[in-house]
C-alpha positions in Angstrom: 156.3 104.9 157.9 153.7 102.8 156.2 151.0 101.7 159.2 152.0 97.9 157.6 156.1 98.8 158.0 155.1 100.0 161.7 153.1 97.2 162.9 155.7 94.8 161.8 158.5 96.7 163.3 156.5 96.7 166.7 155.8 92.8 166.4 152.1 93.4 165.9 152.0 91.7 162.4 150.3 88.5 163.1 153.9 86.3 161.9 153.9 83.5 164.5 157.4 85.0 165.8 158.8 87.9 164.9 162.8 88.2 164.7 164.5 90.1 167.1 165.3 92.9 165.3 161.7 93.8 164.3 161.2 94.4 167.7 161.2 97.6 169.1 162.6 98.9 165.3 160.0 101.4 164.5 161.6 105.0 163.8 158.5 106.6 165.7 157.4 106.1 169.4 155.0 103.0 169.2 151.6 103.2 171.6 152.2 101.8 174.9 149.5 98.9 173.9 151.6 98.0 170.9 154.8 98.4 172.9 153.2 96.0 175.5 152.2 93.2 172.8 155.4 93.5 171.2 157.0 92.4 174.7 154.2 90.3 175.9 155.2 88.3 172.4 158.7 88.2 173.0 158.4 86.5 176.7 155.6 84.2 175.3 156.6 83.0 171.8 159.5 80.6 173.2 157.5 79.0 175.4 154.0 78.3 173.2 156.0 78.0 170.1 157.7 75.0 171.2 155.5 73.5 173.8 152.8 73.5 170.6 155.8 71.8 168.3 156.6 69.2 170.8 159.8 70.8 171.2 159.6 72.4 174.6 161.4 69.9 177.2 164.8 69.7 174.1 165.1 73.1 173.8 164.3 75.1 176.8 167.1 75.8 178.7 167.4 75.4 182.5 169.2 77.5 184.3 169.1 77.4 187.8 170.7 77.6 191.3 174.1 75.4 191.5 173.1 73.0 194.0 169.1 73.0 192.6 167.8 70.3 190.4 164.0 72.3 188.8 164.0 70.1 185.7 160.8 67.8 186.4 159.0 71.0 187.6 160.2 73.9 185.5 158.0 73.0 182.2 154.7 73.7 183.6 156.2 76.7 185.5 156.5 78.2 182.3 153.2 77.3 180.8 150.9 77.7 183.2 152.4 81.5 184.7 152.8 82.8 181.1 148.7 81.8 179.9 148.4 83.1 183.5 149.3 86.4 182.6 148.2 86.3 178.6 144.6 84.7 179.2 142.7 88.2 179.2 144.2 89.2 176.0 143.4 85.7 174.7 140.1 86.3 175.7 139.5 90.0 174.1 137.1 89.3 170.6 138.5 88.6 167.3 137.7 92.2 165.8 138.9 92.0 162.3 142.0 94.2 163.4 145.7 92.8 163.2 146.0 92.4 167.0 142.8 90.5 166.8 144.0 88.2 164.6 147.1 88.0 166.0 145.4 86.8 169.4 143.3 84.3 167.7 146.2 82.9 166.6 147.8 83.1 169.7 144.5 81.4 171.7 144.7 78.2 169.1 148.4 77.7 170.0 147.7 77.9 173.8 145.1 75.7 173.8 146.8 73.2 171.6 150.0 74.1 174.0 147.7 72.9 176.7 146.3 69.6 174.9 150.0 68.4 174.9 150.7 69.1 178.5 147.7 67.6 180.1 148.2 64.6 177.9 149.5 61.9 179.1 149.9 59.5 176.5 152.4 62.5 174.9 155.7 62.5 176.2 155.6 65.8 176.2 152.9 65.8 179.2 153.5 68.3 182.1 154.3 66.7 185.7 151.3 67.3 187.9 151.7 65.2 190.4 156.1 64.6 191.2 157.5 66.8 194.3 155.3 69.7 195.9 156.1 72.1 193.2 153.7 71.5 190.7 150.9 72.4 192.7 152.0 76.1 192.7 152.1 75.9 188.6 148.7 74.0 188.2 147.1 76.7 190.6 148.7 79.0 188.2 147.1 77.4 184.8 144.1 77.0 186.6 143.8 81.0 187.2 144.3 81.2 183.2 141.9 79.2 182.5 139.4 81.2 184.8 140.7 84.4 182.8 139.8 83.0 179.9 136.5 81.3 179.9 136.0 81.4 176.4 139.4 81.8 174.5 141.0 78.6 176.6 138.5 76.8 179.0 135.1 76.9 176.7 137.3 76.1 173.1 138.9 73.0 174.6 137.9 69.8 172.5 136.2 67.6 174.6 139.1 65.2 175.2 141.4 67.7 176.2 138.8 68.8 178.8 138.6 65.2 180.4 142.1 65.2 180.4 142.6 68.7 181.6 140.5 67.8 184.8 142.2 64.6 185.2 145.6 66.5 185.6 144.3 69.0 188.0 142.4 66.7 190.3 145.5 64.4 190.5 147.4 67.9 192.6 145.2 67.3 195.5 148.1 64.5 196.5 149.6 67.5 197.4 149.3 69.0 200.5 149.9 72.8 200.6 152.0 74.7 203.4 150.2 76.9 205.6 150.6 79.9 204.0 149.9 81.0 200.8 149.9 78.0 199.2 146.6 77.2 200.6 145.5 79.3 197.7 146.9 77.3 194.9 144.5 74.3 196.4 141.5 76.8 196.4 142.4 78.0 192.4 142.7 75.1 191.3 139.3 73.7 192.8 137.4 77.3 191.3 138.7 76.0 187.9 137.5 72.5 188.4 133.8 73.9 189.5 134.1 76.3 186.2 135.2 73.4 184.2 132.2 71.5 185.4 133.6 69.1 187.3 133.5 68.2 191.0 135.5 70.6 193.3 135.9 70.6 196.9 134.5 73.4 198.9 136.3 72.4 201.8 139.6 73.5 200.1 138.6 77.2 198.8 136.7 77.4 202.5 139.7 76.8 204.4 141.8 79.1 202.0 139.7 81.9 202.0 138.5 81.9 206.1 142.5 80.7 207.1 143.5 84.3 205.1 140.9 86.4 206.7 142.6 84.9 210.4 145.9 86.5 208.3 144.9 90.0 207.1 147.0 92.5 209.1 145.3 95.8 207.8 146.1 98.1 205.2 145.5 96.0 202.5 148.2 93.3 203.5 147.9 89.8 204.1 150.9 87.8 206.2 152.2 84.9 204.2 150.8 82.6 207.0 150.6 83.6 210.3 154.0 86.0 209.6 153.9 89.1 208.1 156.8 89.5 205.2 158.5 92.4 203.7 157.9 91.2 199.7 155.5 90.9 196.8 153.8 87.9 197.8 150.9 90.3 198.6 150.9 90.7 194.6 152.5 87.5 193.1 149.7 85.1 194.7 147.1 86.5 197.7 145.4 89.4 196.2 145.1 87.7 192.4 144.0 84.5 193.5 141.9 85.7 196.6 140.1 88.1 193.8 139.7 85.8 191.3 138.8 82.0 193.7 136.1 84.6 195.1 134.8 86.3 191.8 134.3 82.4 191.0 132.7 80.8 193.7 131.8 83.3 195.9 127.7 82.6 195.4 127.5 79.7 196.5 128.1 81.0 199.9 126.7 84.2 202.2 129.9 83.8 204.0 132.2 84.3 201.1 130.4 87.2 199.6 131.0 89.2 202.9 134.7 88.2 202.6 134.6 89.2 198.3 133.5 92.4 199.6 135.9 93.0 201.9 139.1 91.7 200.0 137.7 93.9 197.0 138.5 97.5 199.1 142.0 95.2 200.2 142.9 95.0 196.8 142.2 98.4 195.6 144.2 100.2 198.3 147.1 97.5 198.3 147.0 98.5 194.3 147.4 102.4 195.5 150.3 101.2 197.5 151.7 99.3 194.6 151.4 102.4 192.7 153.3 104.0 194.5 156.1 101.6 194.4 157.0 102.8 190.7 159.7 104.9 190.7 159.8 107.4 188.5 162.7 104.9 186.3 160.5 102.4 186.2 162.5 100.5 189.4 160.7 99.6 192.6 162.2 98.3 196.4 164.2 94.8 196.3 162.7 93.5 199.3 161.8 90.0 199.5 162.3 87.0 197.6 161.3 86.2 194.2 162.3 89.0 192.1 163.2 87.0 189.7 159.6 87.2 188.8 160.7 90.7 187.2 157.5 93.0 186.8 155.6 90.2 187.7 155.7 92.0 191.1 152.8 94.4 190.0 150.1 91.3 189.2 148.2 93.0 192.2 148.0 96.0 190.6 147.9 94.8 186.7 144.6 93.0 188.1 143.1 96.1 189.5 143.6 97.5 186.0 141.9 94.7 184.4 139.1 94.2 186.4 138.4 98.5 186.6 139.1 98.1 190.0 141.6 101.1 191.1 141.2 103.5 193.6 139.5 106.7 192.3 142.2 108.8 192.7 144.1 107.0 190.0 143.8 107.1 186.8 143.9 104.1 184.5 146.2 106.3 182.1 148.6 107.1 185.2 148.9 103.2 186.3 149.5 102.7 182.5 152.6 104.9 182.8 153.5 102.9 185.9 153.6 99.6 184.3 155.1 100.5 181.3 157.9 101.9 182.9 158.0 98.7 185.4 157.8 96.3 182.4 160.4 98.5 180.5 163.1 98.8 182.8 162.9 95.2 184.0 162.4 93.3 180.6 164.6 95.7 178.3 167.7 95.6 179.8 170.7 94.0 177.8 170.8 90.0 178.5 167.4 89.7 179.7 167.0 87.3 177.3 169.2 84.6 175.7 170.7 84.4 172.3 167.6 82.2 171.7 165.2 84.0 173.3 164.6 82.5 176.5 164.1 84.3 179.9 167.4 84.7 182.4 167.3 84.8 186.0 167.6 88.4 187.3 165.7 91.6 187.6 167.2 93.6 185.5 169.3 91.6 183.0 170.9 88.4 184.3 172.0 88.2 187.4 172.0 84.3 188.5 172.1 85.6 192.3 169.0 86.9 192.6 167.7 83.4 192.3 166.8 81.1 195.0 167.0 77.2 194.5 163.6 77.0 193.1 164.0 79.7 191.2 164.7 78.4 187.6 164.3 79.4 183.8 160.5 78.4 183.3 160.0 80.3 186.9 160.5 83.5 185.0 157.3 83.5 183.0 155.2 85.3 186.1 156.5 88.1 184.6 153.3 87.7 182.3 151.6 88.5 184.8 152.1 92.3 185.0 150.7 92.4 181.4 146.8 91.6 182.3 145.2 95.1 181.2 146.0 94.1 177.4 142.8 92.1 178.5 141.1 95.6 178.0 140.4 96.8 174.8 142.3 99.3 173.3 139.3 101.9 173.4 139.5 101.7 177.0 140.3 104.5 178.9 143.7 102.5 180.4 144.9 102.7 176.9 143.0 105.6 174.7 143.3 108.4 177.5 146.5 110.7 177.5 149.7 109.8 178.9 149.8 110.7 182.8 152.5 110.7 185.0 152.4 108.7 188.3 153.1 109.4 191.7 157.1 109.1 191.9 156.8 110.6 188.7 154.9 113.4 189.6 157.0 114.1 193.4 160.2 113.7 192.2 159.7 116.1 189.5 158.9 118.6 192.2 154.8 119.0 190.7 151.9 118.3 193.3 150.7 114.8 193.9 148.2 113.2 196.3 149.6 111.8 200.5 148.5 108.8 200.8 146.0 107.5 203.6 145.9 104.3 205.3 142.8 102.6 204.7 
């Protein structure tokens, strides 16, 4: 196959979208980078495609529990989880390859995406402010724009930055639960200090010291003062602990002991997330949320990222993990509509599995479990040889590591 032919067929061709068909079309095994892009392109193209056009609140679908009403909220769900999870690979150099262009094309549309949400003379602009909701999404946008200091937050024209602000200072109306929401306050003040602007270190203080009164050991956090058997660990604590810290942590003694201490956290709660994988790419359905998909594994994607794993595994053998996670969970037959929109489910549609503020723009933290395209494809995450991981490994009866509390 002509290298033009394959990079086409695996959606790499820098086309704005690529049909359905060309994905996953090649005749020969594509790299798990270019099987990642081709997926990370199908979940995101919908979503910046029409929120660039004007078009997103007419033609995104809503589905959604039967007694739930999302549709004020469910717009910025979708953009702010989705450049949560694509920001690094936004943020990666234009190097003169296909992907590189491809992403620069991708960065222009997010930030023009963004322009029209944050403005509010469009009526297209994204609720900030209505029901308690939109404080999750803007902590969510906020951590994208910390991901991307360049790509998104420094290539902002100026009057999308005023206006940007604006929008995220107006969430503070909001007053969080007592739980992990504490940390969407404390994200979204680490953006407004990177943006420049005035932040409240009162916020990001009482987030950071109220999650050290919750750390119950072993690299897991309760959700509040109660511990819970789900992802949450993953979804929001450990990413937006790590990256609220990696922000603001020098400007005080008190959070740098805490950075270091939530950095050993979040390399053994990635072990444990690890060894969630199963050898078919499933993991345990405990908890809520898993309509978030793969999204479960932004603890561990992070760690990936940031070179942050635990020694005894290998960037290759957590790239096996996750591809097999994102895989089985966004592969399946009717994961996506006829038009290509997200459905509610795990794998495939299956309406249960939401809650009543689960809906349709919800689904985009799924992005989220694709943060090592941030690392460039010389890295040893994606140039090393394929390794299995630990389910992997067990259940095919060869020798693999216990595991140790920390």
């Amino acid at each position: 196959m002509e290298r033009r032919d394959f990079l086409t067929a695996a959606g790499l061709m820098p086309t704005w979208r690529a049909a359905p068909d060309q994905i996953f079309s090649a005749t020969v095994p594509a790299p798990d980078r270019d099987v990642w892009i081709a997926l990370v392109r199908r979940v995101a193209d919908p979503v910046l495609d029409n929120l660039a056009k004007g078009t997103l609140h007419t033609r995104m679908p809503i589905e959604q529990a039967p007694a739930a009403d999302r549709r004020s909220v469910t717009h910025l769900e979708a953009i702010g989880r989705l450049l949560a999870g694509i920001a690094p690979w936004l943020e990666l150099d234009e190097d003169g390859t296909d992907e590189g262009r491809l992403r620069a094309r991708y960065a222009d549309v997010a930030r023009r995406a963004i322009a029209r949400a944050v403005d509010p003379a469009s009526p297209y602009a994204m609720n900030f402010t209505r029901d308690r909701q939109p404080l999750v999404d803007a902590a969510f946008l906020a951590q994208g724009l910390l991901r991307a200091p360049r790509a998104l937050r420094g290539a902002l024209e100026a009057s999308t930055r005023r206006q940007l602000v604006a929008a995220l200072e107006s969430t503070r109306a909001i007053v969080p639960g007592f739980n992990n929401w504490l940390l969407f306050s404390a994200t979204i003040e680490a953006a407004l200090k990177a943006l420049g602007a005035a932040w409240d270190r009162t916020r990001v203080d009482y987030a950071v010291r109220q999650h050290e009164q919750w750390y119950r050991g072993d690299g897991a956090y309760g959700d509040g003062p109660d511990f819970h058997w789900d992802y949450y660990n993953s979804f929001v604590i450990h990413p937006m602990l790590v990256d609220v810290l990696t922000a603001c942590a020098d400007e005080s003694a008190a959070w740098k002991e805490i950075a270091a201490r939530e950095e050993t956290r979040a390399t053994r709660y990635a072990a444990v997330q690890e060894r969630l994988i199963g050898a078919d790419g499933s993991f345990p359905l405990i908890g809520r949320s898993l309509a978030y998909r793969c999204g479960a594994f932004h603890a561990l994607a992070q760690a990936a990222l940031r070179r942050a794993l635990p020694a005894d595994v290998p960037p290759a053998q957590v790239r096996g993990a996750l591809t097999a996670a994102i895989r089985r969970t966004l592969e399946a037959p009717d994961t996506f509509d006829a038009n290509g929109w997200l459905r509610i489910g795990v794998c495939g549609h299956q309406p249960g599995v939401g809650e009543t503020y689960i809906s349709t723009g919800s689904l985009y933290l799924c992005a989220v479990a694709f943060l090592p395209l941030g690392l460039p494809r010389s890295d040893a995450f994606w140039s090393a040889p394929p390794q299995p991981w630990t389910q992997a490994k067990a259940w095919a009866g060869r020798p693999f590591p216990v595991d140790h509390a920390l």
